[in-house]
C-alpha positions in Angstrom: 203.5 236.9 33.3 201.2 240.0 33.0 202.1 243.7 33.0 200.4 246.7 33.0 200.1 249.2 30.2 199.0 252.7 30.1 196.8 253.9 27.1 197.4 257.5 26.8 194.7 260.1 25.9 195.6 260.3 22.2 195.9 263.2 20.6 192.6 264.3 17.9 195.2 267.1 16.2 193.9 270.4 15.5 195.6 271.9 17.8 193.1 270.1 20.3 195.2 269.1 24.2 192.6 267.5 26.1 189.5 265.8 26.1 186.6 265.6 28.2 185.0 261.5 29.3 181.6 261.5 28.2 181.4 257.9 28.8 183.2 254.8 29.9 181.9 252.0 27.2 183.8 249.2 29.6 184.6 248.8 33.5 187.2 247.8 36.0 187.1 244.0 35.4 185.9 243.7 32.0 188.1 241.9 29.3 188.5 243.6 26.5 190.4 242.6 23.0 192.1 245.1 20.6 190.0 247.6 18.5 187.3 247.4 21.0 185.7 251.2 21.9 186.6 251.5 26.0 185.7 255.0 26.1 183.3 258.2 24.6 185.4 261.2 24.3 184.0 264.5 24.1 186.0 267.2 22.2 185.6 270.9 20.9 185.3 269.3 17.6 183.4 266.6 18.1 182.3 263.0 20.5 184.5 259.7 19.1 185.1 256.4 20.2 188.2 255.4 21.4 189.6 251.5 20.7 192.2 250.1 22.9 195.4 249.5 21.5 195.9 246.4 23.9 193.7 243.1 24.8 193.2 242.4 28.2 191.8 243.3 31.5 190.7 246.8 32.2 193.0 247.4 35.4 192.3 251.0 36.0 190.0 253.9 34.2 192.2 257.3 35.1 188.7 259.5 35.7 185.2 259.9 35.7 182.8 260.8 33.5 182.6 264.6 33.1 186.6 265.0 33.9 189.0 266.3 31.6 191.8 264.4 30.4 194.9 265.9 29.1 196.4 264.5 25.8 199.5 262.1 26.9 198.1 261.6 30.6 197.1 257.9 30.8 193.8 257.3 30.1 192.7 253.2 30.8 195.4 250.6 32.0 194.8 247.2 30.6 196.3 244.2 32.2 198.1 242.3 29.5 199.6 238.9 29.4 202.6 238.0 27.8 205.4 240.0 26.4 204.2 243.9 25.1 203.1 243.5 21.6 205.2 244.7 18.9 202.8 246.9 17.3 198.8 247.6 17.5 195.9 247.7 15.3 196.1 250.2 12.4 192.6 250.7 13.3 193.6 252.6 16.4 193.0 256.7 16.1 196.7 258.5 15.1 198.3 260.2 17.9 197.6 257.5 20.7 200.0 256.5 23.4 201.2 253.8 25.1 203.0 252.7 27.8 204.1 250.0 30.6 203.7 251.1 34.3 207.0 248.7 34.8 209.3 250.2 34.1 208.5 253.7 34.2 211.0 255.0 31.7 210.5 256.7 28.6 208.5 254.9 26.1 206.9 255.9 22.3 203.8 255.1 20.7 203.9 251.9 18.5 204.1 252.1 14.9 200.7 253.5 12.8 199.8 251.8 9.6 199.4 253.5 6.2 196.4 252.1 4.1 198.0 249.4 2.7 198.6 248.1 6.0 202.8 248.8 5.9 204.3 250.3 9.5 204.4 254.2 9.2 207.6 256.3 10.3 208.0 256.9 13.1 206.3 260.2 14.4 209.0 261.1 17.1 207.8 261.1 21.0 204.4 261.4 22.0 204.1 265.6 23.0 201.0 267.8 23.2 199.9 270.2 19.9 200.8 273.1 22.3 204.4 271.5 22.5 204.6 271.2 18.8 204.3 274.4 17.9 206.5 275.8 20.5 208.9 273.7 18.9 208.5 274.7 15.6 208.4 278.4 16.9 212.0 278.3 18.8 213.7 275.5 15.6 213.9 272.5 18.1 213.9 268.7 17.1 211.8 267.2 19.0 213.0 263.7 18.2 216.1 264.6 19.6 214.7 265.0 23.3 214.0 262.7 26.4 210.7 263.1 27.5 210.3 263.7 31.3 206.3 263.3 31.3 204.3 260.3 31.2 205.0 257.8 28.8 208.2 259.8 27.9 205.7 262.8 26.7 208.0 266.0 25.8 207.0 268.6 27.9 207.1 272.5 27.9 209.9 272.5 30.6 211.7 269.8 28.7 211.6 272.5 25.4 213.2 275.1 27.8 215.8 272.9 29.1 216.6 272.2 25.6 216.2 275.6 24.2 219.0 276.9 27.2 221.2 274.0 25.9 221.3 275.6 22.4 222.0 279.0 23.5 224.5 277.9 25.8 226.4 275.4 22.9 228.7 277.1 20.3 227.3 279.3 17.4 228.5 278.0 14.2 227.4 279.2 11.1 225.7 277.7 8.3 225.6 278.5 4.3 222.0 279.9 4.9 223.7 282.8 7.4 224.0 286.1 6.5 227.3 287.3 6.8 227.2 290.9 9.1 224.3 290.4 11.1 224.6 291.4 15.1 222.8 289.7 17.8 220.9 291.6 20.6 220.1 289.9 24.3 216.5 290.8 25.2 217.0 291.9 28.8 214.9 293.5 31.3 211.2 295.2 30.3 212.2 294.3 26.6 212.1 290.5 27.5 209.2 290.6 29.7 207.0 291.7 27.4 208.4 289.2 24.4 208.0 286.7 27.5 204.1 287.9 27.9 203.2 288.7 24.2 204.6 285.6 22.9 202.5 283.6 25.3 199.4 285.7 24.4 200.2 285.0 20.7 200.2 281.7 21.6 197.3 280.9 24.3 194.6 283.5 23.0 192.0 282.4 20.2 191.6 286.1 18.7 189.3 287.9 16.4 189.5 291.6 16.1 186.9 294.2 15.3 187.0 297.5 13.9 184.9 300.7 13.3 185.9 304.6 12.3 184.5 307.2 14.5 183.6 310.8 13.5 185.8 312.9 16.4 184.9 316.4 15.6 182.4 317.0 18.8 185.0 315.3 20.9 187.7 317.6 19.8 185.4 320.7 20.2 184.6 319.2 23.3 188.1 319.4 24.3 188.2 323.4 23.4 185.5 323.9 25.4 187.1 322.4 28.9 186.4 324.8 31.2 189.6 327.4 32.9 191.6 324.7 34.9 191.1 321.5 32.8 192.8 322.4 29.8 196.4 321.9 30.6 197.7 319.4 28.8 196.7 316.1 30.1 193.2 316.5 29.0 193.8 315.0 25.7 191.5 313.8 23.2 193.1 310.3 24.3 192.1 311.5 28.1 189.0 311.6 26.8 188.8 308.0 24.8 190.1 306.6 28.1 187.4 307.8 30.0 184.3 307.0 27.2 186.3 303.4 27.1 185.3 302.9 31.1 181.6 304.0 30.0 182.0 301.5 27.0 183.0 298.7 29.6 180.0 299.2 32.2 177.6 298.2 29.4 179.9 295.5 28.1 181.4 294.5 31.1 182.2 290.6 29.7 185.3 292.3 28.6 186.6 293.8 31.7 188.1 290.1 32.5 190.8 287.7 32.7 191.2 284.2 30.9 192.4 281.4 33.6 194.2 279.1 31.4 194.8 276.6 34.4 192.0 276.2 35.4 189.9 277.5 32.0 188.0 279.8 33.8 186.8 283.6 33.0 187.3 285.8 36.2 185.2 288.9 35.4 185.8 292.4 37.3 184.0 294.5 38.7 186.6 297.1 39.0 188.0 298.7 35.8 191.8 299.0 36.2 192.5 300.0 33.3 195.8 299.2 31.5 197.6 301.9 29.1 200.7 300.8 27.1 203.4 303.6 27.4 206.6 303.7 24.8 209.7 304.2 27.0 213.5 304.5 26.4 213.8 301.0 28.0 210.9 299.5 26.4 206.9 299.5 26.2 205.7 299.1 29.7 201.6 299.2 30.4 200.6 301.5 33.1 197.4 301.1 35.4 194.7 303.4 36.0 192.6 302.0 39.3 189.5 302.2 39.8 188.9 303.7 36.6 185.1 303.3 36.6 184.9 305.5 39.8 186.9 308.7 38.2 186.2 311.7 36.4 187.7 313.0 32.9 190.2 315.4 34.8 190.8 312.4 37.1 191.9 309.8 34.4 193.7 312.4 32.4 195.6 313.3 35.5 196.4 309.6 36.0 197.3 309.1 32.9 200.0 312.2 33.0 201.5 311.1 36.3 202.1 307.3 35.4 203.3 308.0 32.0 205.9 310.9 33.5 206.8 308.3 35.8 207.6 305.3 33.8 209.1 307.3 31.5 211.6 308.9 34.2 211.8 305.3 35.5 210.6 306.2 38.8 207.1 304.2 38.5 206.1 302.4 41.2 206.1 298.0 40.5 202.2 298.4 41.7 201.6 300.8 39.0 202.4 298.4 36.8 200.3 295.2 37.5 196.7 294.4 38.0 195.1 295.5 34.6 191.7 294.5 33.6 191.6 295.9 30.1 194.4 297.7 28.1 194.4 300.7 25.8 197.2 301.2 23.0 197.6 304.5 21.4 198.4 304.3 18.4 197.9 307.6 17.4 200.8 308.7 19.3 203.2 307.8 16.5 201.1 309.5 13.9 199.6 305.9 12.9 196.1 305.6 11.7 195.3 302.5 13.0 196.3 298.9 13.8 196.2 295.5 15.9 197.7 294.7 19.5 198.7 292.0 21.5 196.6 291.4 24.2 198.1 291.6 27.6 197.7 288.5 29.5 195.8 287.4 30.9 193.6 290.0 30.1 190.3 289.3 27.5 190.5 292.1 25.1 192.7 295.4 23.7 191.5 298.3 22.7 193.9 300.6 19.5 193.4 304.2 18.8 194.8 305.5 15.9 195.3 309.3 15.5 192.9 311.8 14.8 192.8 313.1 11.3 190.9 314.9 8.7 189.0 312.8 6.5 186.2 313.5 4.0 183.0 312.0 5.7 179.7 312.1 4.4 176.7 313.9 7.1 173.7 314.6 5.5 174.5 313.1 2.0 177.3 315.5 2.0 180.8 315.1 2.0 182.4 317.7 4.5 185.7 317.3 6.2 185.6 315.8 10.1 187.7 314.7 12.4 187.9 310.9 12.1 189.8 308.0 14.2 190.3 304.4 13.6 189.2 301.8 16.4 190.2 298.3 16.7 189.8 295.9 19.0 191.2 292.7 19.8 189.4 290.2 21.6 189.9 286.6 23.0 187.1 284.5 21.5 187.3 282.2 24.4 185.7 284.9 26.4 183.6 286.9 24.4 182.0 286.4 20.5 181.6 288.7 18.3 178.2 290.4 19.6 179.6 291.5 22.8 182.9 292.8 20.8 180.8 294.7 18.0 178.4 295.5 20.8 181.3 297.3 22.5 183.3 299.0 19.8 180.3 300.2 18.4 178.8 301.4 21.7 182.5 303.3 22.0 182.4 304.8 18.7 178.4 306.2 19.1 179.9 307.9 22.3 183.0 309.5 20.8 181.1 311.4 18.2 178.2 312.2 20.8 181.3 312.6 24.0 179.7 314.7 26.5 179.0 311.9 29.0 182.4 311.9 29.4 181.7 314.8 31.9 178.8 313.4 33.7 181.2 312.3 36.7 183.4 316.0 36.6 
């Protein structure tokens, strides 16, 4: 009697969930025995050879060359003969799956071997790195699940359905709880941005940049605003906003969004550009359209009306989706500086701390200027590290020369 069994893209670790065929080392037909390379495996790390866990004949290869293959999809079914071996070839890379296409139930790797050749524990169902350290983030056992993917993989939906279990199930407490403590629902605009930044925390690859920025012609280029412009939304953030769109037309690799289903970059032409507003019911970002097509009292207008808006809570849903890039101030709670969370799926987020006085040296003197803190956070995926410098620097060169932020009025 023969079945068939499914060898499952293994998993390489380091965080690593797919892998791309470089090659097929065997065909539809060919008999192969146990240990013997079937396939070339291109990673971001590196090209291995993968041995099959199983000898046999090669029923099915799940993909051409050039096609990526997710870690616990099957990868090569081998026809087998016999009953399913107890255990496989220590040889075989750590990580790999198995499993027989009758019956489809769940099914678990077999049994690794330690260097002196005894069976290693069990590592618990087979389940993606991404998986893992969702698990680890929301306390969840994974060996404790049923696995609904292939080969009894535990999938992200199968962490949810768990995670709702637990929350649902009786609180007890344990000796490590601390005896007082209250426990607040995240509801509304609070949990849809733990929902998003939590996600960005976890998807995005980031690196951040920053630079300091002598303000002092920007401010005195805000006293000089001609009668009519210099109510009070023409603020020196106004006037960031609008040197950030200049910023983004020479750097314009930024002004995009990361695809993670398809890994694609989707680059803009408009700039809609995102600004994160504090409100009573919890930070919201607000969208400037078409930001690359307005002038400084135009922006600063915007920026007035949306904020009012969402802070009234009588801002429109459209104002509040479709950014391309996103702006967080910082400077509004008297902070000099820091990091954000990019908004996903954006590529990149810029922080502006406040404007202070700072001894800064012009001419080998030190004199007193106006000074503010830049940083910005960037998905690696999209960008490196000369188009983020090229950018913050670019900002920062305009910010203490700022007049082009007129050239539009």
């Amino acid at each position: 009697m023969s079945t068939i069994r499914d060898f499952l893209m293994p998993d390489f670790g380091e965080g690593l969930t797919e892998g791309e065929i470089n090659r097929w080392l065997v065909a539809e037909g060919d008999v192969v025995v146990v240990d013997q390379p079937v396939a070339e495996i291109t990673t971001e790390k590196a090209v291995v050879e993968v041995p099959s866990p199983f000898a046999g004949r090669v029923a099915t290869l799940h993909g051409a060359a050039g096609e990526m293959i997710a870690v616990g999809r099957p990868l090569i079914s081998i026809e087998v003969e016999g009953a399913p071996a107890a255990s496989a070839s220590g040889n075989v890379l750590v990580g790999y799956g198995t499993s027989e296409s009758e019956p489809r139930s769940r099914r678990s790797a077999p049994p690794r071997s330690d260097e002196a050749g005894r069976a290693a524990p069990a590592a618990g169902p087979p389940t993606s790195p991404l998986v893992r350290r969702l698990a680890a983030e929301l306390g969840i056992d994974l060996t404790r699940i049923a696995g609904s993917g292939p080969g009894g993989m535990v999938t992200k939906a199968d962490l949810e359905r768990a995670a709702n279990e637990d929350s649902a199930a009786p609180v007890t407490e344990s000796p490590a709880t601390v005896a007082g403590g209250e426990r607040t629902v995240l509801t509304g605009v609070d949990r849809i941005a733990a929902e998003r930044l939590a996600r960005s925390h976890r998807e995005a690859p980031t690196a951040t940049a920053f630079v300091r920025a002598d303000a002092t012609r920007l401010m005195e280029l805000r006293a000089e605003l001609p009668p009519g412009t210099t109510d009070a939304s023409v603020t020196p953030f106004a006037i960031i906003l609008r040197l950030c769109v200049i910023a983004l037309r020479k750097f314009p690799r930024l002004n995009a969004h990361f695809d993670t289903q398809t890994n694609e970059i989707v680059h803009f032409t408009p700039i809609h550009l995102g600004v994160a507003v504090q409100t009573d019911r919890g930070l919201v970002v607000v969208v400037i359209r078409d930001a690359q097509s307005k002038s400084l009292p135009d922006v600063a207008n915007d920026l007035q009306r949306l904020a009012t808006s969402a802070r009234d809570g009588s801002i429109d849903a459209t104002d509040l989706r479709g950014s391309t890039f996103t702006v967080s101030n910082f400077g509004a709670f008297g902070v000099d500086g820091g990091t954000a969370i990019i908004n996903p799926p954006e590529a990149a987020i810029l922080g502006v701390g406040r404007i202070a006085t700072r001894p800064w040296v012009v001419d080998d003197y030190v004199v007193p200027r106006s000074v503010v803190e830049l940083s910005l956070v960037f998905d690696h995926r999209v960008a490196e590290g000369g188009v983020a410098g090229g950018f913050i620097r670019h900002l920062a060169d305009l910010i203490e020369t700022p007049d082009e932020a007129r050239a539009d009025d």
